[in-house]
C-alpha positions in Angstrom: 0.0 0.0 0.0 2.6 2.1 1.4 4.4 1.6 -1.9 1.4 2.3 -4.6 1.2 6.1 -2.0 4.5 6.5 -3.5 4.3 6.0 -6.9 0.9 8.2 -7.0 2.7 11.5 -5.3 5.3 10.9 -8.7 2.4 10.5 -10.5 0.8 13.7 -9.1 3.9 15.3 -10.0 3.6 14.0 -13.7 0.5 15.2 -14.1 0.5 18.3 -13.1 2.1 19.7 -16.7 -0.9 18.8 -19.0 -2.2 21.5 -20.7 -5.2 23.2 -19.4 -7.9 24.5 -20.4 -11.1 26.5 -18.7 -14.1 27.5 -20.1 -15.5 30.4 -19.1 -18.6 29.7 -16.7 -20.2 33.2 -16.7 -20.7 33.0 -20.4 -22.3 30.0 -21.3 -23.4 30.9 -25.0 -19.5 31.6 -26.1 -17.2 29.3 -27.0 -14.7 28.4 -24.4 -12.2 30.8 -23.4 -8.9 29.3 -23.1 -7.1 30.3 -20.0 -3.1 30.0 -19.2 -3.1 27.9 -15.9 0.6 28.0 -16.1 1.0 24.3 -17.4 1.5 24.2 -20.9 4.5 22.5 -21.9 5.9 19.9 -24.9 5.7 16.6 -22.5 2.0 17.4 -22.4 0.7 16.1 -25.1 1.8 12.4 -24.0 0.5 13.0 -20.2 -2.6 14.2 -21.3 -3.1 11.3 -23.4 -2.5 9.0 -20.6 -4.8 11.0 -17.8 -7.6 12.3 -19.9 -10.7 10.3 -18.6 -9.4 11.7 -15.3 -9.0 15.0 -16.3 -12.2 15.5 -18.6 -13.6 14.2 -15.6 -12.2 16.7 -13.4 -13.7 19.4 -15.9 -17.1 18.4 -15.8 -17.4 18.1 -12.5 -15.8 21.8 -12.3 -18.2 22.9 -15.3 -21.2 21.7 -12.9 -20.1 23.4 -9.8 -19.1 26.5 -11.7 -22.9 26.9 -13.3 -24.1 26.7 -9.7 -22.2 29.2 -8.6 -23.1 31.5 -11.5 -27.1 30.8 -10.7 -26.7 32.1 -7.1 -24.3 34.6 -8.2 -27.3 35.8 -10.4 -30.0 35.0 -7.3 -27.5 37.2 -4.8 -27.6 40.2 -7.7 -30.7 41.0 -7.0 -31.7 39.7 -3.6 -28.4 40.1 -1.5 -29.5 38.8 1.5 -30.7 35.2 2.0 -29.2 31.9 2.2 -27.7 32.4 -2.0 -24.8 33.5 -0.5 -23.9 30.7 1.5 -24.8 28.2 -0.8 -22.7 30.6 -3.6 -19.7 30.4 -0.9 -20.2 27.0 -0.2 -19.6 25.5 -4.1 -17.0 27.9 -3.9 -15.2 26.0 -1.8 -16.2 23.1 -3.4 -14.7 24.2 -6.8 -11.8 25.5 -5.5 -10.9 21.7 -4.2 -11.5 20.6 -7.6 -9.7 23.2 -9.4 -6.5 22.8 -7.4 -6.9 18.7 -8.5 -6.9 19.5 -12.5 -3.5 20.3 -14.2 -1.5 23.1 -12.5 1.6 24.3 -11.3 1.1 24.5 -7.2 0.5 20.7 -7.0 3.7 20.2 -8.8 5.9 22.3 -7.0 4.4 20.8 -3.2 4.6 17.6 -4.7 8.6 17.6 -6.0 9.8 19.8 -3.3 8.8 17.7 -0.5 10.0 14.8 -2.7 13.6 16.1 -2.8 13.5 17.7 1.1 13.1 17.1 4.3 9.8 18.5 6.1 7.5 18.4 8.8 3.8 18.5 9.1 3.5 21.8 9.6 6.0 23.1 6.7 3.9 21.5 4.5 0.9 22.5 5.7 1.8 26.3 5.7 4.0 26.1 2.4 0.8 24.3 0.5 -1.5 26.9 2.0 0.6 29.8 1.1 1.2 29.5 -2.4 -2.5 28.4 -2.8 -2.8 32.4 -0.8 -0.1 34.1 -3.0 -1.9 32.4 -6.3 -5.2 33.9 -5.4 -4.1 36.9 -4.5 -2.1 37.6 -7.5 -5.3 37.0 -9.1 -7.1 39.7 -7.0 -4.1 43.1 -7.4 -4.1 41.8 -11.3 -8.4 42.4 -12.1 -8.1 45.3 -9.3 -5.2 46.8 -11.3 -7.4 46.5 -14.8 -10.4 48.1 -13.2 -8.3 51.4 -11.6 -6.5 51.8 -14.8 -10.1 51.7 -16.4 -8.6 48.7 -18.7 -10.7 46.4 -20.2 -12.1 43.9 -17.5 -12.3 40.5 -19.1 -10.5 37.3 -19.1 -8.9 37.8 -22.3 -7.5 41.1 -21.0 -6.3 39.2 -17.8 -4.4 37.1 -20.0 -2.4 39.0 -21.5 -1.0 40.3 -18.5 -1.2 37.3 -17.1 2.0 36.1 -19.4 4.0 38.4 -17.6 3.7 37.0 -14.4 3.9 33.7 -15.5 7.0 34.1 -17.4 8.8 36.3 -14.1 7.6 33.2 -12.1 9.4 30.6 -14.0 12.5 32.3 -13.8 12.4 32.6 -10.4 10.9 29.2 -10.3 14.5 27.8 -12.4 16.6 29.9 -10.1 15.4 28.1 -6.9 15.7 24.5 -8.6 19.0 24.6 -9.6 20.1 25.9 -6.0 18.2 22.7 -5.3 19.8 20.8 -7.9 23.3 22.2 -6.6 22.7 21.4 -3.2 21.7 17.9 -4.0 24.8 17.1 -5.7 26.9 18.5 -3.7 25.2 16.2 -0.6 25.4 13.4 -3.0 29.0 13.7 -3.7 30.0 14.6 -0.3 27.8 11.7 1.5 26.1 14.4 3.7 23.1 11.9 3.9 21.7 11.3 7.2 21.3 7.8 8.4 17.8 8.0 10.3 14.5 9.3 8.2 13.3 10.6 10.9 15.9 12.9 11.6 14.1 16.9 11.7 13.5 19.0 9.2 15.6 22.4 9.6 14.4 25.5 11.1 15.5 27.7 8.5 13.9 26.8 4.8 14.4 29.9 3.1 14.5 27.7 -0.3 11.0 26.8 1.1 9.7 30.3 1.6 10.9 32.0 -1.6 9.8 28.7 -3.9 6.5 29.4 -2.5 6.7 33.3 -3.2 7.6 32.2 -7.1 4.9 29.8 -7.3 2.2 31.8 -5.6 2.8 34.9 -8.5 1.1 33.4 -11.2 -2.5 34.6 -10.9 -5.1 32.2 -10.5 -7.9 31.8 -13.3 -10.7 30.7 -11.3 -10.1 33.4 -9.5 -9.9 36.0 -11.9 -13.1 34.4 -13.7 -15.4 34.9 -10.0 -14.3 38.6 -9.5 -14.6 39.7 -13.0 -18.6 38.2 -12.8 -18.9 39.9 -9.5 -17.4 43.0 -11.5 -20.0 42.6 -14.2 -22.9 42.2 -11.7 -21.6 45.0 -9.8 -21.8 42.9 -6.4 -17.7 42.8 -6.0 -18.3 42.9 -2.8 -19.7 39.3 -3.3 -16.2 38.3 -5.3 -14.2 39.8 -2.6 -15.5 37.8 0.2 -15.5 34.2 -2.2 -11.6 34.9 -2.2 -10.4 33.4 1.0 -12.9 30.4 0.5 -11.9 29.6 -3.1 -8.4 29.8 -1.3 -9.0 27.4 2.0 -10.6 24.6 -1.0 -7.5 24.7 -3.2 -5.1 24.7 0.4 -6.8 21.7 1.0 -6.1 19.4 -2.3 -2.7 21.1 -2.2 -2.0 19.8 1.3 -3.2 16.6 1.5 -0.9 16.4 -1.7 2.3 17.7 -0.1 1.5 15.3 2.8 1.1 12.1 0.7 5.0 13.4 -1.0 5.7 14.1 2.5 4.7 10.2 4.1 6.0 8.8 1.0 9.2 9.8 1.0 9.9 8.8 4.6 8.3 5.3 4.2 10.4 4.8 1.4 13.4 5.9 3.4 12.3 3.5 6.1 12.4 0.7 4.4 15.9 1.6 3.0 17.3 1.7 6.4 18.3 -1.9 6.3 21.4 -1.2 4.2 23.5 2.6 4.8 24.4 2.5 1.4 20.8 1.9 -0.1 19.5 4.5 2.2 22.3 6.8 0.8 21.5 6.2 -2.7 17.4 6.6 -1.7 18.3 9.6 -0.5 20.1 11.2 -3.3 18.2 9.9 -5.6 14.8 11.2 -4.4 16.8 15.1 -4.0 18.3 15.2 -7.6 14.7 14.1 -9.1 12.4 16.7 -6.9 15.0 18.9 -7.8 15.0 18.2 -11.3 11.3 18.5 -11.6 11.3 21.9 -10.1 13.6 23.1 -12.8 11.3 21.4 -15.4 8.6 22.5 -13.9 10.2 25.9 -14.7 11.4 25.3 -17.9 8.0 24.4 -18.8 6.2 27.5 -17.8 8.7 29.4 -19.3 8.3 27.9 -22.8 4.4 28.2 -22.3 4.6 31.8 -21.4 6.2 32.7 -24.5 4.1 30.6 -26.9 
């Protein structure tokens, strides 16, 4: 069991690069609008291939959830007070757990990081939460930013700037991998493996911190998509306060995620523990590919953001 835990966190990590594609929800009579979730990338085609009953799946279910929230977003517009508005928060939530399980970048970067370093309970519960934060609120300063500069407020106008951050992300995003990368060598060729798995995490994870910083810029769509309807129905107030919710649903498929890397990396260090030199090689082995999924991870969202 313990062993099929491990191979679905690599598999998380896999997936996480398919293209992806959302309709918009508040304008069911238009074709769909393509949105930039920051995972386009070459390797996608053959990933998408393999996953896509689970991701089609993962759309519908999203599709369904996001024309609920649209009918009580209408219901709200013009009767504010009632019980719309917790039903409209509480499929927010509810679609925010689903849109952090289709293809993006956050899963990816909990997933491999946590695969290549130590961590506790805690760091992986703050750093999951916090880029799913710094993703939606990147969302939030880029439609406020549109509106004040009395830009166009759509979703093709939030693409366009979107690229930007996407493509100052990635660098960043490369940047912190290859310090990974470095680090893991150099602890490879040095031996500076510890014996015991379940030796502590350090105090100081400033990789940890600014990874989640680089991640967390990329603006979220689904975010962008529910304040520029509140815009348009002139209830932002409505979009402001769905925010924090859409936030806590994604937090909560991102950390159970970095938790399954987290608990199968250490069984799988366990169980090396018989033999120094196995555990040694387990060890190293598991830093120089998280590592080397970071800076593809990167790579990838770098490519995408200038296609």
């Amino acid at each position: 069991m313990s062993l099929k835990v491990f191979v679905l966190a690599l598999l998380v990590c896999a997936t996480t690069v398919i293209p992806g594609r959302a309709q918009n929800p508040f304008n069911p009579g238009s074709q769909p609008a393509v949105v930039n979730n920051g995972e386009d990338s070459a390797s996608g085609t053959f990933f998408r291939t393999l996953f896509s009953g689970s991701v089609e799946r993962i759309h519908h279910w999203q599709r369904l959830l996001r024309e609920r929230i649209t009918a009580y977003a209408r219901q709200i517009e013009k009767s504010p007070t009632g019980s719309a508005t917790l039903h409209f928060l509480a499929f927010t939530f509810v679609f925010g757990v689903l849109h952090a399980l289709g293809p993006g970048h956050g899963k990816a970067i909990v997933c491999s990081y946590f695969l290549a370093r130590r961590g506790t309970l805690l760091q992986a519960l703050a750093f999951s939460n916090f880029i799913t934060f710094m993703h939606v609120l990147s969302a939030t300063v880029l439609v406020f930013s549109l509106a004040l500069l009395g830009r166009r407020t759509d979703i093709f106008a939030f693409q366009q700037l979107e690229g930007s951050f996407q493509t100052f992300s990635a660098v960043l995003i490369l940047v912190i991998g290859a310090l990974l990368l470095v680090r893991a060598l150099h602890d490879a060729v040095s031996a500076k493996t510890p014996l015991d798995s379940k030796e502590t995490a350090p105090k100081g994870h400033r990789s940890l911190t600014a990874l989640s910083l680089s991640a967390g810029l990329i603006p979220c769509p689904g975010a962008a998509l529910i304040l520029l309807f509140s815009l348009r129905l002139q209830i932002l107030w409505l979009g402001l306060l769905a925010m924090p919710v859409l936030a806590a649903g994604m937090g909560l498929t991102n950390t159970l995620i970095g938790l399954t890397a987290l608990g199968s990396r250490r069984t799988l260090l366990n169980w090396t523990q018989v033999s120094p030199v196995l555990y040694r090689r387990t060890y190293a082995v598991l830093a120089l590919c998280g590592s080397l999924l970071i800076l593809f991870l990167g790579a990838s969202l770098l490519l995408s953001g200038r296609g």
